[in-house]
VODREN-71618 format. One record per residue (C-alpha): x, y, z; residue in three letters. Coordinates in pm, whole numbers, plus 50000, padded with zeros to 5 digits. Layout:
N
NODE      x      y      z  rest
NODE      X      Y      Z   ALA
...
This chain:
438
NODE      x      y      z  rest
NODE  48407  49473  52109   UNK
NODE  48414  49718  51844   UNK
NODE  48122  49719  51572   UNK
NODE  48258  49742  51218   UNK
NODE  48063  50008  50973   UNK
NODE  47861  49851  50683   UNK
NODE  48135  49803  50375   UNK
NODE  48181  49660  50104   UNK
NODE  48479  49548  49900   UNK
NODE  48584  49674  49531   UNK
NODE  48806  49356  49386   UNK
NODE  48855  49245  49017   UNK
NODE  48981  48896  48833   UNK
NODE  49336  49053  48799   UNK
NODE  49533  49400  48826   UNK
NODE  49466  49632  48537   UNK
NODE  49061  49633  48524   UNK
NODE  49015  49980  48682   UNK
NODE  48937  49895  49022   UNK
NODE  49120  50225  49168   UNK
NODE  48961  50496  48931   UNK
NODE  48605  50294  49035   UNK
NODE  48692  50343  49383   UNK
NODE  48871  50682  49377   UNK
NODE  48550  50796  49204   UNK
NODE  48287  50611  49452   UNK
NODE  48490  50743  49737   UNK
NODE  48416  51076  49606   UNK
NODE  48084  51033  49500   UNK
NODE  47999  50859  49888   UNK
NODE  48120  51176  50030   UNK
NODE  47913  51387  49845   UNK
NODE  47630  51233  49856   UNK
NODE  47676  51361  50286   UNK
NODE  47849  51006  50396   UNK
NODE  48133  50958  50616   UNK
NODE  48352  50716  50456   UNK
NODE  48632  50539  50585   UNK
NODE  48869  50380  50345   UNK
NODE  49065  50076  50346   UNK
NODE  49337  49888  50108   UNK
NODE  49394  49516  50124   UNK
NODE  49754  49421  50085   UNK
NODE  50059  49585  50139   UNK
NODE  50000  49910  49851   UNK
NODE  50221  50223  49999   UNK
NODE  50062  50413  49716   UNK
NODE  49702  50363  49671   UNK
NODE  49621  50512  50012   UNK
NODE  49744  50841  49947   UNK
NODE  49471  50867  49686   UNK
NODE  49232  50733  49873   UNK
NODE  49245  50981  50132   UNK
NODE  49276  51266  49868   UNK
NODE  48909  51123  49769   UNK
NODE  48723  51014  50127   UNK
NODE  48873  51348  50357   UNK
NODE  49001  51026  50565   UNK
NODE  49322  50842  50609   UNK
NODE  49325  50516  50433   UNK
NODE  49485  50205  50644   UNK
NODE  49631  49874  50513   UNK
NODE  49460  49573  50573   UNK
NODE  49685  49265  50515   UNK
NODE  49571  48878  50621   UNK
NODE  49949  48769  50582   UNK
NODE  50109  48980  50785   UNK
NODE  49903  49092  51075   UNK
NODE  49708  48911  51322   UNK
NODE  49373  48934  51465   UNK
NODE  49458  49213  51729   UNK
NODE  49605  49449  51448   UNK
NODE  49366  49404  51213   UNK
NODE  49099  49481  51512   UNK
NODE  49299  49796  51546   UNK
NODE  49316  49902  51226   UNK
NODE  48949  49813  51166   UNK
NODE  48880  50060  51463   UNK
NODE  49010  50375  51261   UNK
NODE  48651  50333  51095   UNK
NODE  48492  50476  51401   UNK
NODE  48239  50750  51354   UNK
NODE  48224  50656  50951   UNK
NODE  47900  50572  50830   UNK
NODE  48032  50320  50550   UNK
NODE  48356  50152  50491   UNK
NODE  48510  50074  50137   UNK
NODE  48798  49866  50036   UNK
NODE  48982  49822  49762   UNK
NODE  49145  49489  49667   UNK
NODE  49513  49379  49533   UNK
NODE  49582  49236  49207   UNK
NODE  49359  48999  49166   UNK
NODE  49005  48886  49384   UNK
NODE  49172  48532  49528   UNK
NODE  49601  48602  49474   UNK
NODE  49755  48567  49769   UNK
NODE  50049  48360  49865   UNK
NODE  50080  47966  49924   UNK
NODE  50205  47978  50257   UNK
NODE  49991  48157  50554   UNK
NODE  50080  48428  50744   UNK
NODE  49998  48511  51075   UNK
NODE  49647  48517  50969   UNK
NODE  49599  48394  50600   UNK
NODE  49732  48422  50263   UNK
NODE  49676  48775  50217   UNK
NODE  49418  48745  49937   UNK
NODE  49099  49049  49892   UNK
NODE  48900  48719  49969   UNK
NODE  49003  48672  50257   UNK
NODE  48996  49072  50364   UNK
NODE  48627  49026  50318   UNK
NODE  48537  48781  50474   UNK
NODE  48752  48870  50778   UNK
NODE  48563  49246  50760   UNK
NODE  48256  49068  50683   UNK
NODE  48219  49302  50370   UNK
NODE  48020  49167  50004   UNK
NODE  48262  49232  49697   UNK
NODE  48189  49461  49372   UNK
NODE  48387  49301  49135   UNK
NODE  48499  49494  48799   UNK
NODE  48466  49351  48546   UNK
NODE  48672  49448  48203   UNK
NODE  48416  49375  47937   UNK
NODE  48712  49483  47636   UNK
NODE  48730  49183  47435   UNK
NODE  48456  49000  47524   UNK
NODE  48081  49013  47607   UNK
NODE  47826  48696  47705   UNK
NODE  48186  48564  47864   UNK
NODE  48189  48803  48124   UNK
NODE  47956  48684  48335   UNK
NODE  48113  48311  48300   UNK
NODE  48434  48528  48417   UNK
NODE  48221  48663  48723   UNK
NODE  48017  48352  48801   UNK
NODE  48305  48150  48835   UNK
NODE  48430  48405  49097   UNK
NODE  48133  48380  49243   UNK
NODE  48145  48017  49278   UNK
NODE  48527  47967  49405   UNK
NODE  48465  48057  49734   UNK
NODE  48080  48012  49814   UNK
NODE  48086  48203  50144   UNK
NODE  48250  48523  50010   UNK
NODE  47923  48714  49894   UNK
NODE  47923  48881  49551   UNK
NODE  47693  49249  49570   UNK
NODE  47754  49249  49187   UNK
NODE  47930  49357  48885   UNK
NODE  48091  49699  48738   UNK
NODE  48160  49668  48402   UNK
NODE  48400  49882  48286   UNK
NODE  48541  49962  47922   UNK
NODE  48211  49875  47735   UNK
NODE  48250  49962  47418   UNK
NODE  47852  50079  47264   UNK
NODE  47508  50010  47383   UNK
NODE  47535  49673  47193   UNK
NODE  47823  49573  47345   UNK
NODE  47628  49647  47665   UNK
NODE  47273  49424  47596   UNK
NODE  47536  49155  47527   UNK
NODE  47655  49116  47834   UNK
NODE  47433  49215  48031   UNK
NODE  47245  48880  47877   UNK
NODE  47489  48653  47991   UNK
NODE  47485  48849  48394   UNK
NODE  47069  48816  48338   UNK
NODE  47160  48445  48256   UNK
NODE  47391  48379  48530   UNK
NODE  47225  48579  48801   UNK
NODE  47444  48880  48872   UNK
NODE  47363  49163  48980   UNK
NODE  47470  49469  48743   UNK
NODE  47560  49745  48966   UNK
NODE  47684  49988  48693   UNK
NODE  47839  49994  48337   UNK
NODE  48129  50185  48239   UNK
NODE  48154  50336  47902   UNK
NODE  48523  50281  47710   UNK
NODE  48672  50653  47801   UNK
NODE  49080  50675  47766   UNK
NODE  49108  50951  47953   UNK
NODE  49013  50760  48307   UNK
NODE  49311  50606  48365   UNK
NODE  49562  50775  48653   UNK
NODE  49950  50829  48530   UNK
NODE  50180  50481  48597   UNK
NODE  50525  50424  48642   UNK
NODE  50716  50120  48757   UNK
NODE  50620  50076  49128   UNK
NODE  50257  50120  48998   UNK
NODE  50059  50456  49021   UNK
NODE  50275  50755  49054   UNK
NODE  50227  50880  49387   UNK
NODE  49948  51123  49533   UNK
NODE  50136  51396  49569   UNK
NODE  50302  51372  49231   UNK
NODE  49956  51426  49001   UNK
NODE  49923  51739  48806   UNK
NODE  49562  51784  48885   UNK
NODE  49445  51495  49116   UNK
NODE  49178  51703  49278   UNK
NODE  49012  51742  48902   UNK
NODE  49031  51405  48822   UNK
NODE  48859  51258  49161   UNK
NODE  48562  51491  49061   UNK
NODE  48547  51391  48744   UNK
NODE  48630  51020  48835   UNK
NODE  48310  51106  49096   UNK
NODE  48112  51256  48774   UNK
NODE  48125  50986  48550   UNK
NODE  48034  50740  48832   UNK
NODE  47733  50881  48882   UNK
NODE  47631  50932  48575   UNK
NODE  47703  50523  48487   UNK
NODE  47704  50351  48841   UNK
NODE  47316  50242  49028   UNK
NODE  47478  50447  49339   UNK
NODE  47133  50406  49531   UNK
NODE  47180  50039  49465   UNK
NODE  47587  50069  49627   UNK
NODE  47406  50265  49919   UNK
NODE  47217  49926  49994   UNK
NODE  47509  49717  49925   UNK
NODE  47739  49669  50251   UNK
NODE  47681  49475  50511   UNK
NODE  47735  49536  50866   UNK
NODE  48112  49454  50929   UNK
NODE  48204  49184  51175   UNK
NODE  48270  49271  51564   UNK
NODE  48646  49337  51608   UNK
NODE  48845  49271  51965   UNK
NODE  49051  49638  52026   UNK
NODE  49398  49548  51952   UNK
NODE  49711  49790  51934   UNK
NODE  49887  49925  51683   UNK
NODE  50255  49917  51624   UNK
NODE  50447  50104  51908   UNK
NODE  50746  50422  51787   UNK
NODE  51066  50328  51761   UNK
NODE  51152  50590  51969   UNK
NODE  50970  50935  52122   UNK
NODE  51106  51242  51860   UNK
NODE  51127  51062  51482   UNK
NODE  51250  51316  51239   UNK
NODE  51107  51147  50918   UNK
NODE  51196  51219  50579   UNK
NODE  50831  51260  50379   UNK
NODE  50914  51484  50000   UNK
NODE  50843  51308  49668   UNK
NODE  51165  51065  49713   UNK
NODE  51041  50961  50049   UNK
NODE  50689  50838  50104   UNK
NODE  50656  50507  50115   UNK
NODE  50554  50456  50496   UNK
NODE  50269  50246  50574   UNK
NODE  49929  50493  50747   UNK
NODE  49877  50254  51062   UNK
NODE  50259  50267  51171   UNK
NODE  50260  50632  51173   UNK
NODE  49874  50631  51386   UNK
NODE  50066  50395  51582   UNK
NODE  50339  50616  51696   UNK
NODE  50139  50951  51753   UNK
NODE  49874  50777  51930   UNK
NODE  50140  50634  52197   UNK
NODE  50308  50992  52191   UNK
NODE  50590  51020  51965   UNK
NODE  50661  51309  51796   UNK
NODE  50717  51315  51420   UNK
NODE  50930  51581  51304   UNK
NODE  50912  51596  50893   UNK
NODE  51182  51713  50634   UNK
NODE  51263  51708  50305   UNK
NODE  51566  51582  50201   UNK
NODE  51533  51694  49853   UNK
NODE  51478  52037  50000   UNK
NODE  51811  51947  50128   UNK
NODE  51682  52026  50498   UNK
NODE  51885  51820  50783   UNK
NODE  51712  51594  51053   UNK
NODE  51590  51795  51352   UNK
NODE  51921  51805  51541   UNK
NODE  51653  51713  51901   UNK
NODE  51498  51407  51721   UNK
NODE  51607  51061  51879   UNK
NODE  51611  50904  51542   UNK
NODE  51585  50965  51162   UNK
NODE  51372  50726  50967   UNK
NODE  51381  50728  50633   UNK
NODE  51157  50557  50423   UNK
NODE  51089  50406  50085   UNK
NODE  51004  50617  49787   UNK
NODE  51172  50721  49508   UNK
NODE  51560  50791  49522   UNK
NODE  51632  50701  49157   UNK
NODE  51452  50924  49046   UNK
NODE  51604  51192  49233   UNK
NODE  51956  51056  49245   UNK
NODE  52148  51376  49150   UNK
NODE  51949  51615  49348   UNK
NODE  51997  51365  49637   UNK
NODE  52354  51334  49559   UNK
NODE  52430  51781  49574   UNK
NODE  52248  51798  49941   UNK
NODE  52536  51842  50179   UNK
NODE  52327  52001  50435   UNK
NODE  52119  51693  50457   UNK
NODE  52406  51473  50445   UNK
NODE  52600  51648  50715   UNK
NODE  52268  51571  50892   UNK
NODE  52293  51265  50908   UNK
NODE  52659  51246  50968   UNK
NODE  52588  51427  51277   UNK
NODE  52281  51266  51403   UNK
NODE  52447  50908  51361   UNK
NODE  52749  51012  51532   UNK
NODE  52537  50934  51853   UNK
NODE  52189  50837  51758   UNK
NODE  52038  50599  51544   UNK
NODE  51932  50626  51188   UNK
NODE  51715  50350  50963   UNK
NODE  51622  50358  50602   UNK
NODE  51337  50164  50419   UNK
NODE  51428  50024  50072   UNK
NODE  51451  50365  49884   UNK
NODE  51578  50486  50232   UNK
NODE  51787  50239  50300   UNK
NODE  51963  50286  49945   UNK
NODE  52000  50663  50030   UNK
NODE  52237  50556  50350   UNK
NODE  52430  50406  50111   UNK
NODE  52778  50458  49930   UNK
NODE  52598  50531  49581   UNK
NODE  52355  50443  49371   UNK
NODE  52354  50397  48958   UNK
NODE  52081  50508  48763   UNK
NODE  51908  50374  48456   UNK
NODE  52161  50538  48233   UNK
NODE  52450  50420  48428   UNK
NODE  52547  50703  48619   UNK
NODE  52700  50676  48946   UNK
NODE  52558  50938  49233   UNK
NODE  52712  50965  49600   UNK
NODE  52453  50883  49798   UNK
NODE  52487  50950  50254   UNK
NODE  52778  50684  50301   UNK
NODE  52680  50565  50620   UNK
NODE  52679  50173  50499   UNK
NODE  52830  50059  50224   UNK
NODE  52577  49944  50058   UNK
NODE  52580  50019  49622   UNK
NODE  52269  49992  49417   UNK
NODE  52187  49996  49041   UNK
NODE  51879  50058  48840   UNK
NODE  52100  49988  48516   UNK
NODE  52110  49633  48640   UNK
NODE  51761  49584  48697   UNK
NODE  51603  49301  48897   UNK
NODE  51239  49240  49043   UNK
NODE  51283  49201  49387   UNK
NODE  50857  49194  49525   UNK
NODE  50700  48952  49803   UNK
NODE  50667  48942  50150   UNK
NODE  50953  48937  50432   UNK
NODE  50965  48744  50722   UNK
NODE  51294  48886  50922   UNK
NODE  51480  48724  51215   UNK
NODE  51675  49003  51377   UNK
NODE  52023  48926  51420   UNK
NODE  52151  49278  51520   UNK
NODE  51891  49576  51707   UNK
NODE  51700  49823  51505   UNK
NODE  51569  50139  51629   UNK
NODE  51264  49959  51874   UNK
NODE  51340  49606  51774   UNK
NODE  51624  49426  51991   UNK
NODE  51790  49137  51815   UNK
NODE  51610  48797  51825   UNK
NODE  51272  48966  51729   UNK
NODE  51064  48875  51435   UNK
NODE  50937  49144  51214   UNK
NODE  50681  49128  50879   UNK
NODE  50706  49312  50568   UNK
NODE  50694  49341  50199   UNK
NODE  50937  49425  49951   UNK
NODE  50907  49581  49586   UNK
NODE  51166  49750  49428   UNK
NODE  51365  49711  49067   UNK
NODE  51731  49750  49191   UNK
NODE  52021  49520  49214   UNK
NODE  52273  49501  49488   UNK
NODE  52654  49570  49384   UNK
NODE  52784  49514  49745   UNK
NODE  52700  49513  50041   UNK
NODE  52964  49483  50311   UNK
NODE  52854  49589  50648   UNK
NODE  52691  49306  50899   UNK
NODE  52354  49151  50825   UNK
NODE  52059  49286  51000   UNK
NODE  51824  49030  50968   UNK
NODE  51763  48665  50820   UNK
NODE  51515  48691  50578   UNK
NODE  51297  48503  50466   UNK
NODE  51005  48462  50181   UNK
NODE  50658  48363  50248   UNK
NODE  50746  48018  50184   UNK
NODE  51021  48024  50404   UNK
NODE  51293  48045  50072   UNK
NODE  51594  48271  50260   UNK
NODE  51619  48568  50019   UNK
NODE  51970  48792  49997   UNK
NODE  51877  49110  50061   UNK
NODE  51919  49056  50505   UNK
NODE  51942  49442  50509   UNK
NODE  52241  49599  50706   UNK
NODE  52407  49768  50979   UNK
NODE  52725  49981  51075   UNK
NODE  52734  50136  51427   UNK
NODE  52420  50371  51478   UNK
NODE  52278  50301  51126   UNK
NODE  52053  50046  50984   UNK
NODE  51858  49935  50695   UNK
NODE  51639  49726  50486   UNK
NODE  51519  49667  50190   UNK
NODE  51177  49510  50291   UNK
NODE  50901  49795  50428   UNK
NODE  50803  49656  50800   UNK
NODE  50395  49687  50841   UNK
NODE  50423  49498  51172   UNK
NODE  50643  49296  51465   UNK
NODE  50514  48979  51517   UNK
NODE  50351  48885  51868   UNK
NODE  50568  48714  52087   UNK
């Protein structure tokens, strides 16, 4: 059995109350106050843990009640080993998850929680309103009695007024006010339409974790977070998801990112090899690599740059002449015949499937995948049953080649986008986080 850290859980009625500046900033502010602290992210975020790790010094792992079962989440849980305190941070908001379970649960921050056995800050934002916020909280409080409640952040309060206002109604309901957040516009990390730009993309992200860290501490009771976690619950050692193969060249530049912290532990900690390029640099696949694995990101963005790098192209031509190659969502676009941008504007993309994409038609594709293999993927033979989540705003124009998968909501709804596969090369548009246990 493996002993789970104290944690605790930052969560928040809805998306949009700044639950990742609080916990960029606490991250920060843990670590310098001499902690080791490990970092977590409940649902299936590609983004947010990027960040995180920029703030702890520590890789930041997914933890998602739909889509992985006891023995993952045990595994994942054990990356906290040797950390002193564990911190999450939620998904949208506290109690949103999905109506049909998973393999586990619904996916909710609730139910990350209680499965860690970590108390929840909740953030509150206090713009608009004051006494009403702690009806807001309480009600929280009292949807799922078991979950425990440390306290409140309130963030975006707007004068000291403002501030004995609500803190009336928290005296009146019995919360506990763990900090209060002055209204600053300047707090807020750059957006675009996937959420948060990515880590890597930030002008100055280094800056704004310290002063993220700064203005904590100057408005958060951090000896009063010190005593907040709880001892985590006792975890059964599971594994983590096995390589696809032993050499993985894997595309990582600001196009490709999007691949999920525990599937990459995963594979070095049974041996593979991952070989990196960029193929904005317009590098080529390692020509010894077993397979190329491209994942999600941003192609659209990069769609002409993508569309001028023949050496990266012939690359792949080569590699799949013998050897497999699979693309994730923004990867698996990439392998296609083109892709249209927001203006309209056709670019060439690899050409291995025939797959065509536009952003100028845009559709919200986001949810999670259930996939019944119909064809083999690099580590997957057909018949298998992966889990994954999709988010991305492009349409499909065609797409000829043979299904990969059935696919499925998490209702069970079949959904279009089955992914694809010609000879050697594969694709789909859902990010896998895990196979599911035969």
């Amino acid at each position: 059995m493996i002993p789970l850290p104290p944690g605790l859980l930052v969560s928040a009625p809805s998306s949009g109350t700044g639950k990742t500046t609080v916990m960029l900033g606490l991250l920060r502010a843990l670590r310098d106050d001499g902690l080791t602290v490990q970092p977590f992210k409940s649902g299936p975020d590609y983004i947010d843990p990027a960040f995180h790790h920029a703030a702890s010094g520590r890789p930041s792992f997914n933890i998602d009640t739909w889509a992985m079962d006891d023995p993952l989440l045990s595994a994942i849980g054990g990356q906290a080993a040797g950390a002193d305190i564990c911190v999450a941070e939620g998904s949208m908001g506290l109690y949103d998850g999905v109506a049909t379970r998973g393999q586990s649960g619904f996916g909710s921050s609730a139910e990350t929680a209680l499965r860690m056995g970590w108390p929840v800050v909740l953030v509150i934002d206090a713009g608009g309103q004051a006494q009403s916020a702690a009806a807001t909280a309480l009600g929280f409080q009292a949807y799922m009695p078991g979950l425990p409640i440390a306290g409140v952040i309130l963030n975006r309060v707007a004068s000291p007024r403002h501030e004995r206002l609500i803190r009336r109604g928290m005296d009146h309901a019995g919360l506990n006010v763990l900090g209060v957040l002055p209204r600053r516009g300047d707090l807020s990390l750059p957006e675009r339409h996937l959420g948060l730009i990515q880590a890597i993309e930030h002008p100055d992200l280094e800056a704004a974790i310290t002063g993220y860290a700064a203005f904590l501490r100057e408005n958060v009771d951090l000896a009063a977070i010190h005593a907040a976690p709880r001892a985590g619950t006792s975890l059964t050692a599971g594994p983590l998801p096995k390589p696809p193969a032993q050499r993985i060249a894997l595309a990582r530049d600001a196009a490709f990112s999007f691949t999920y912290p525990h599937l990459l532990k995963g594979w070095r900690e049974a041996g593979a090899e991952i070989l990196p390029f960029s193929p904005l640099a317009d590098e080529a696949p390692d020509t010894s690599a077993d397979i190329v694995w491209l994942p999600g990101g941003y192609p659209e963005l990069h769609a002409r740059k993508l569309a001028a790098a023949d050496a990266f192209r012939a690359g792949l031509h080569a590699h799949a002449k013998t050897k497999p190659v699979h693309g994730e969502c923004g990867g698996y676009m990439a392998l296609g015949a083109g892709l249209i941008d927001k203006d309209g504007v056709r670019h060439q993309m690899a050409g291995l499937l025939g797959l065509e994409t536009s952003y100028e038609k845009r559709k919200f594709n986001l949810g999670y995948r259930r996939a019944e293999l119909v064809e083999s993927m690099p580590g997957y033979i057909a018949g298998r049953a992966l889990r994954g989540h999709e988010f991305h705003y492009s349409s499909i124009l065609q797409q000829p080649d043979m299904p990969l998968a059935n696919v499925f909501d998490a209702d069970g709804n079949a959904v279009a986008q089955t992914g694809s596969k010609r000879g050697t090369v594969s694709g789909t548009f859902f990010h896998m986080i895990t196979e599911e246990a035969q």
